[in-house]
C-alpha positions in Angstrom: 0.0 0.0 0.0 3.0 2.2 1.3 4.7 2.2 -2.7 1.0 1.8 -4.7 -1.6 4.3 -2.7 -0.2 6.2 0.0 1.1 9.1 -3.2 -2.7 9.6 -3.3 -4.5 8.7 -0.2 -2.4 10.4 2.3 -2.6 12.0 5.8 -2.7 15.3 4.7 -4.5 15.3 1.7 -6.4 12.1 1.2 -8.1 11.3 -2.2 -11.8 10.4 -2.1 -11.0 11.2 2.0 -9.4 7.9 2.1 -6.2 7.9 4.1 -4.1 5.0 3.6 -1.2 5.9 5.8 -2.6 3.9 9.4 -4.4 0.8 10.0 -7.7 2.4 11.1 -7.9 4.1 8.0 -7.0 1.2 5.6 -8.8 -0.9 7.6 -11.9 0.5 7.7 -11.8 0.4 3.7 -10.4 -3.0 3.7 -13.7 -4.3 2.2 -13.3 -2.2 -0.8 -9.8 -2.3 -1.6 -10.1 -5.4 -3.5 -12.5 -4.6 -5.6 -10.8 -1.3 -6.3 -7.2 -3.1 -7.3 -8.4 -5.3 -9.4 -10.6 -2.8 -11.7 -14.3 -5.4 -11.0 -16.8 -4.3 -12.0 -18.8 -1.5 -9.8 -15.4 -0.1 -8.1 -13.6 3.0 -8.7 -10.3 1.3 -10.7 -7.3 1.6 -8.6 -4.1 3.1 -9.2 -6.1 6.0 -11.7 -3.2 7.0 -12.3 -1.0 4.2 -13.3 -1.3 0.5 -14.7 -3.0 -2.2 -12.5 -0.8 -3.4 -10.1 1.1 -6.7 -10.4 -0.9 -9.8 -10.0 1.6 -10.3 -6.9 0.5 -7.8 -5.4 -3.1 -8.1 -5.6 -2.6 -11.7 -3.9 -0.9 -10.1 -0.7 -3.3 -7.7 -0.2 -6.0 -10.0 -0.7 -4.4 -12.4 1.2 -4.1 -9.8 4.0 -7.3 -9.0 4.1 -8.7 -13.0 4.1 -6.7 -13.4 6.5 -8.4 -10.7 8.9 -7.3 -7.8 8.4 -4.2 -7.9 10.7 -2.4 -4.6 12.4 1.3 -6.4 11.1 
């Protein structure tokens, strides 16, 4: 999220109002983040800005947020 999002959904000037930068914040958004990475249908596509991001990457955070949505 750190190298992908947080350019855009900062502290101290959050796109959409969506501060990636802390766990609350990412994790009260954690539902939609998948959605949003991997373009489906119904989501704003994330990065706007850039290419979709690697399939690798998708997995982790997917994985992540199967997984429960940790504070590691």
């Amino acid at each position: 999220l750190v190298s992908n999002c947080t350019g855009c959904h900062n502290a101290t000037a959050p796109s959409g109002g969506i501060n990636l930068t802390n766990f609350t914040g990412t994790k009260a958004i954690s539902a939609r983040i998948v959605g949003a990475i991997t373009h489906a249908a119904g989501y704003v596509a994330m990065p706007t800005s850039t290419i979709k991001l690697s399939a690798c990457d998708i997995n982790k955070i997917s994985a992540w947020i199967t997984q429960g949505t940790l504070n590691n």
